[in-house]
C-alpha positions in Angstrom: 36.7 -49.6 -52.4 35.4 -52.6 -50.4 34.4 -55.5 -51.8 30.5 -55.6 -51.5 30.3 -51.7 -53.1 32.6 -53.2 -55.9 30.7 -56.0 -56.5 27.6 -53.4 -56.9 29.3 -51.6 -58.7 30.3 -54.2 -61.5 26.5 -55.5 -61.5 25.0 -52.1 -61.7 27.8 -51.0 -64.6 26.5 -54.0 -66.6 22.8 -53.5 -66.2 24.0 -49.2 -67.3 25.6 -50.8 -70.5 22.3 -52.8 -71.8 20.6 -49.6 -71.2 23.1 -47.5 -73.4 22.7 -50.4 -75.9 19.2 -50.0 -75.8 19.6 -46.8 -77.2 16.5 -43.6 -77.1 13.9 -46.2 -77.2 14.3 -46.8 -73.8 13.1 -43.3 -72.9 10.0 -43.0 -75.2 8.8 -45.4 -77.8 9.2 -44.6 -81.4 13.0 -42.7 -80.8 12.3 -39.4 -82.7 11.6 -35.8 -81.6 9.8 -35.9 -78.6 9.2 -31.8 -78.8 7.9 -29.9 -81.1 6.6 -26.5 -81.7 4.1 -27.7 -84.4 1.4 -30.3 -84.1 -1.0 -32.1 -86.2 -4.2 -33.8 -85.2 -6.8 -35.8 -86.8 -10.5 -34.1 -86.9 -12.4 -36.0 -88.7 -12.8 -39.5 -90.6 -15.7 -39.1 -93.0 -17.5 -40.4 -93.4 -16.7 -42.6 -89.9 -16.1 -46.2 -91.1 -16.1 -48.7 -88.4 -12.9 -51.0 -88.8 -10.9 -47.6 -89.9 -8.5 -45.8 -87.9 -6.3 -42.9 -88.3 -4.2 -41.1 -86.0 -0.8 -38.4 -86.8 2.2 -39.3 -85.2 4.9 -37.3 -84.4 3.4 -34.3 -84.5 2.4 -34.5 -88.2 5.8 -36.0 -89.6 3.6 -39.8 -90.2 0.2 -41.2 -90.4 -1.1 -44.5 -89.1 -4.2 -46.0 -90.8 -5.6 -49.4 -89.4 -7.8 -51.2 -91.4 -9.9 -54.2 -89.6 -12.7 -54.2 -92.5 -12.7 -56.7 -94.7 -12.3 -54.5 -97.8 -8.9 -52.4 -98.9 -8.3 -48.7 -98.2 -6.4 -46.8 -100.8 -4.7 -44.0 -100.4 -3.6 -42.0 -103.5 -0.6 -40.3 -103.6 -0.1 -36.1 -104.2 -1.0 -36.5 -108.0 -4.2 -39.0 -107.0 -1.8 -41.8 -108.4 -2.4 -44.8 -106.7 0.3 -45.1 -104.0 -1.0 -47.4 -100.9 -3.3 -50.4 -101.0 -4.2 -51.6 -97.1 -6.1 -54.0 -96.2 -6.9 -57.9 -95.5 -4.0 -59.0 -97.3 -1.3 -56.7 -95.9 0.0 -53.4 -97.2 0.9 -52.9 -101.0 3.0 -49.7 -102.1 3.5 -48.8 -106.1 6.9 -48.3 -107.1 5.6 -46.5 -109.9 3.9 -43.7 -107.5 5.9 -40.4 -107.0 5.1 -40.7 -103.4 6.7 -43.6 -103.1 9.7 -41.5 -102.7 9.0 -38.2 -102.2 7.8 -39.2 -99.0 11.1 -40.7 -98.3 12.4 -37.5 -97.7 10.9 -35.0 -94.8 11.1 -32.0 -96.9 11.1 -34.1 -100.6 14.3 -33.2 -101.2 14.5 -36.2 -104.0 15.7 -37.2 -107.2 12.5 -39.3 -108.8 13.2 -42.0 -111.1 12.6 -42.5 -114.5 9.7 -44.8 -113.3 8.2 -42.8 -110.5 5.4 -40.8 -113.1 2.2 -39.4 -113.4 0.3 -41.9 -115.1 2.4 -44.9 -115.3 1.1 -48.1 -114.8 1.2 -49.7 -111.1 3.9 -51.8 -110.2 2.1 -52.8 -106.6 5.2 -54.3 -103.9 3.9 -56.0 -100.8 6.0 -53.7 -97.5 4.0 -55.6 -95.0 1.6 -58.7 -94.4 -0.6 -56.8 -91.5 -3.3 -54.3 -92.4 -2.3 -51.1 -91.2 1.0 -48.8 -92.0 3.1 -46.0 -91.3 4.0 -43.4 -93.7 5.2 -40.2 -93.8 2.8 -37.8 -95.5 3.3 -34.1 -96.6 0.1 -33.3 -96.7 0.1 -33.3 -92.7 3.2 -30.9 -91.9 4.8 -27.4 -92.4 7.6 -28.3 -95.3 10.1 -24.9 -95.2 12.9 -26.3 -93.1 14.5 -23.1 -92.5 11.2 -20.7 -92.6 8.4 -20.4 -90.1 4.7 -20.0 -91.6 3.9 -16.0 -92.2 1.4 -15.5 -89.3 4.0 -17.3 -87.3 7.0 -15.1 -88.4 4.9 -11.6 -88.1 3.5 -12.9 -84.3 5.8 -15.8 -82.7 3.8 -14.5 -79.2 0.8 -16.3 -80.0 -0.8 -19.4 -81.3 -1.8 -19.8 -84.7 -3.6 -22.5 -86.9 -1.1 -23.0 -89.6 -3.3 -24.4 -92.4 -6.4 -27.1 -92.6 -5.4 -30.4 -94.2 -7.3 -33.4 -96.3 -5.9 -36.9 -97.0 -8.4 -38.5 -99.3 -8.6 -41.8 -99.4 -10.7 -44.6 -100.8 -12.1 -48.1 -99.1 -13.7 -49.9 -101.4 -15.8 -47.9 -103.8 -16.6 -44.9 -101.2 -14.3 -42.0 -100.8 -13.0 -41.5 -97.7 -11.8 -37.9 -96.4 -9.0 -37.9 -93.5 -9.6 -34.2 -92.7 -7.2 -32.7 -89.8 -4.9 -28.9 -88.9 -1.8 -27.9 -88.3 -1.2 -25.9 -85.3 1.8 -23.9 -83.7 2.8 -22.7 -80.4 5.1 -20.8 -78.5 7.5 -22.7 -76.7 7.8 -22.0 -73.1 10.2 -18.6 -71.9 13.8 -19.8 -71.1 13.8 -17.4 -68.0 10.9 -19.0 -66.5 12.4 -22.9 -66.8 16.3 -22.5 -66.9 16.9 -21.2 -63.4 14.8 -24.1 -62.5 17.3 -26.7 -64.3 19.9 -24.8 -62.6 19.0 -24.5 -58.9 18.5 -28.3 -59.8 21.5 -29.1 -60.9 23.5 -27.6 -58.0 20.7 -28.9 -55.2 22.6 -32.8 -54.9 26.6 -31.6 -54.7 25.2 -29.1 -52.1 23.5 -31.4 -50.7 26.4 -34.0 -51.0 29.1 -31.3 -49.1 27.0 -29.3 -46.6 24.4 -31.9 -45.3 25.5 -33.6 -42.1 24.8 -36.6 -42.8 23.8 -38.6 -46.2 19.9 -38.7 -45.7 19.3 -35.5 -48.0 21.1 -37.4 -50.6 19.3 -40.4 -50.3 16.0 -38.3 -50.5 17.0 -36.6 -53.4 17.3 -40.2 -55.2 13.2 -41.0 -54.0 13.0 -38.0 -56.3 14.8 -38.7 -59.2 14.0 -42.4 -58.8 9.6 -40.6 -59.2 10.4 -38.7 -61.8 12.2 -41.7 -63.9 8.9 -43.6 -62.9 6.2 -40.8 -64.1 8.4 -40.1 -67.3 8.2 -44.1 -68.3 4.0 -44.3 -67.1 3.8 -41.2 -69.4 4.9 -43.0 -72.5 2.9 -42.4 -75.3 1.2 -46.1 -77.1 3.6 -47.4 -79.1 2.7 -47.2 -83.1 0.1 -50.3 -84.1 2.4 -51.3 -86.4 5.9 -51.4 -84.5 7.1 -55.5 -84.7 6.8 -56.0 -81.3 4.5 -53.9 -78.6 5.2 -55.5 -75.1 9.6 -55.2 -76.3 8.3 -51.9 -77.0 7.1 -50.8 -73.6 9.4 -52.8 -71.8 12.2 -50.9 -73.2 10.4 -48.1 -72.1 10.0 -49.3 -68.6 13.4 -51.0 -67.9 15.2 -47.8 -67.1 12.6 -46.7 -65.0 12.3 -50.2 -62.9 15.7 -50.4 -62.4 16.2 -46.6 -61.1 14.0 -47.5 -58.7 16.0 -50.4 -57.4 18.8 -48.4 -57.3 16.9 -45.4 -54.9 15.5 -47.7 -53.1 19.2 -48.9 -52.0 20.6 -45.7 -52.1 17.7 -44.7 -49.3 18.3 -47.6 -46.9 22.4 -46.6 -47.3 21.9 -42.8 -46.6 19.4 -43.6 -43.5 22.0 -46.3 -42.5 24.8 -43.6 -42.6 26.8 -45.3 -45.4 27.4 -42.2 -47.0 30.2 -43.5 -49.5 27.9 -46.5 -50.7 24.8 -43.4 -50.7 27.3 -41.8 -53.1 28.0 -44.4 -55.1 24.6 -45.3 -55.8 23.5 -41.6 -56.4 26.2 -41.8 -59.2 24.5 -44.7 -60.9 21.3 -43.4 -60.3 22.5 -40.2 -62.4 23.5 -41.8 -65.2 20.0 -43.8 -65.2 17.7 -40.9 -65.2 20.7 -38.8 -68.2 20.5 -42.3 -70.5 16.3 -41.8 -69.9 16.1 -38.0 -70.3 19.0 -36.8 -72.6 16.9 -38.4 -75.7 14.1 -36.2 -74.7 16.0 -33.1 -73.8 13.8 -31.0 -76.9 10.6 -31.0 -75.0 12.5 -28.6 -72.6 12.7 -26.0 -75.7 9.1 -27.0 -77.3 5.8 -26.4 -76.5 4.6 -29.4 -77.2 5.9 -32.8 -76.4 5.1 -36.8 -76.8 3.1 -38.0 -73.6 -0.2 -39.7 -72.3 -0.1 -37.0 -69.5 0.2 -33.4 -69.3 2.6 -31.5 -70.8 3.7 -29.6 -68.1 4.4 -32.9 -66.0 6.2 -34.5 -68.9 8.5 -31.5 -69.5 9.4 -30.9 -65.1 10.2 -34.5 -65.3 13.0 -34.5 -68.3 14.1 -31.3 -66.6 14.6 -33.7 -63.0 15.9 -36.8 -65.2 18.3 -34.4 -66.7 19.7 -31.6 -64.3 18.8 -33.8 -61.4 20.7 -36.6 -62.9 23.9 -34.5 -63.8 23.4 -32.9 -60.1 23.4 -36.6 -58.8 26.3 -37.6 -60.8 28.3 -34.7 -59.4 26.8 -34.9 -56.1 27.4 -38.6 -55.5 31.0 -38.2 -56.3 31.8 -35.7 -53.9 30.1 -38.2 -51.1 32.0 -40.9 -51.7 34.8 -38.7 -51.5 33.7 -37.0 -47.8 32.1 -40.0 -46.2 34.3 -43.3 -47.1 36.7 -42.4 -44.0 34.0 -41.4 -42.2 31.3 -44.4 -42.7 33.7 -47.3 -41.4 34.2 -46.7 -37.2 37.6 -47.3 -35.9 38.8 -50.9 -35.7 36.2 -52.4 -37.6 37.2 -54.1 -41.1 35.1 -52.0 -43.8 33.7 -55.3 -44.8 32.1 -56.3 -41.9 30.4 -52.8 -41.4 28.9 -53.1 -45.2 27.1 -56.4 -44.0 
């Protein structure tokens, strides 16, 4: 390997290793399921209180209430015990509240405490100085881990409303019903999509040992290097009450940016005719669009999935950042293995040609 491609090779290894570090956030903010054949949605606030928002997350596993009023929202927990006080002054949770840790668990598989009671006095514990909050709510979600609802079961074909759902709450002295529904789908046929991720997957070795020259390669990475750069625009906004927003969708963006870099140097090698350094770079490039996709490999099974565009578009580009990416990986190792004799003409040092 000559110098200048080992040199790359070192800086682009680092820049892989802060993205590994960075873990799934740096495919989609919030780092949980980003499919799912069930899906919650809010319908209705009522009655509509300016200053009060509330949206489901992930799919119906949490809910998000911001409160900008001046006055506190409380939300009572599954025996109307008080469980969350939110407002002005930050978010208070009672440790006396059942809820307090059922809702710890997705499918309140817990032990209570002797405290934790119907009836028992509030013993309120500030989680948070800002006035809105997370929580995960099973009111808002199917709980059977291993059992799909009836209708579901008898007709897994077709769409079905799992069940209506109410979150009361109160702000101030007026009740406040979060009404919303449950909804499932059928994911998407696995003979429709798979031969897809496969024809994919093969498309940049083939391209790598039958093409002439390295130019298909290099416009295969344009393509991986767009769909790295729709699946990052695509991220869903970030939860209100995540500590840091911009660190948020910079995270979600860094991969992205930096793919395209890479492509963009890949291109001007392949039409240059530097297949080895083409190669290389589609190897990096690989392992990019696998450390943005793998953590969002279940929308490919789901029917629905976490992003601000379509569906369909969100799911084609995991399947590029992943079978693309592997293909890419393979691909770009064949390359440098056909064209590093072939790039450097004879009598010419390899270093001077790479200038």
């Amino acid at each position: 390997m000559t110098r200048p491609a080992a040199r790359l090779l070192v800086v682009l290894a680092g820049l892989l290793a802060c993205l590994t570090a960075a873990g799934p956030a740096a495919a989609h903010v919030g780092g949980d399921a980003a499919g799912s054949d069930f899906d919650a949605r809010v319908l209705a606030v009522t009655p509509d209180v300016p200053g009060i928002s509330v949206r489901v997350l992930q799919f119906g596993d949490q809910l998000e209430l911001v409160n900008e009023t001046g006055t506190e929202v409380l939300v009572p927990g599954y025996d109307d015990d008080p469980y969350l006080r939110i407002g002005p002054d930050g978010v208070w949770r009672n440790a006396n509240s059942p809820a307090t840790y059922i809702n710890l668990d997705r499918y309140a598989q817990v032990d209570l405490p002797d405290n934790a009671r119907r009836g028992a006095t509030p013993d309120w514990e500030q989680v948070s100085t800002q006035p809105h909050y997370v929580w995960h709510d099973h009111r808002t979600h199917w709980m059977s881990e291993d059992l799909l609802p009836p209708a579901v079961a008898a007709d897994p074909g077709s769409a079905h409303t799992v069940f209506d759902w109410t979150v009361p709450m109160r702000h101030g002295d007026t009740p406040v019903a979060v009404t919303g529904v449950l909804t499932w789908s059928p994911p998407p046929s696995p003979w429709l999509v798979w031969p897809v991720h496969l024809a994919l997957l093969v498309l940049a070795p083939a391209a790598a040992l039958l093409a002439r020259t390295p130019r298909p390669l290099g416009g295969l990475l344009l393509v991986g290097a767009a769909a790295a750069v729709w699946h990052a625009a695509a991220t869903p906004e970030p939860p209100v009450s995540i500590s840091s927003h911009t660190g948020a969708v910079v995270s979600a963006l860094l991969p992205a940016l930096i793919a395209t870099l890479v492509a963009g140097i890949g291109v001007r090698a392949a039409v240059r005719g530097r297949g080895a350094m083409t190669g290389l770079l589609a190897v990096v490039l690989g392992w990019l669009m696998l450390v943005q996709g793998l953590p969002d490999v279940d929308v490919l099974w789901s029917a629905n999935v976490l992003s601000a565009g379509p569906s369909a578009l969100a799911r084609a580009a995991v399947g590029l950042l992943i079978a693309l990416g592997t293909g890419l990986v393979i691909g770009g190792v064949a390359a440098v293995r056909r064209f590093r004799d072939a790039d450097v003409p004879a009598g010419v040092p390899a270093e001077a040609e790479l200038r």
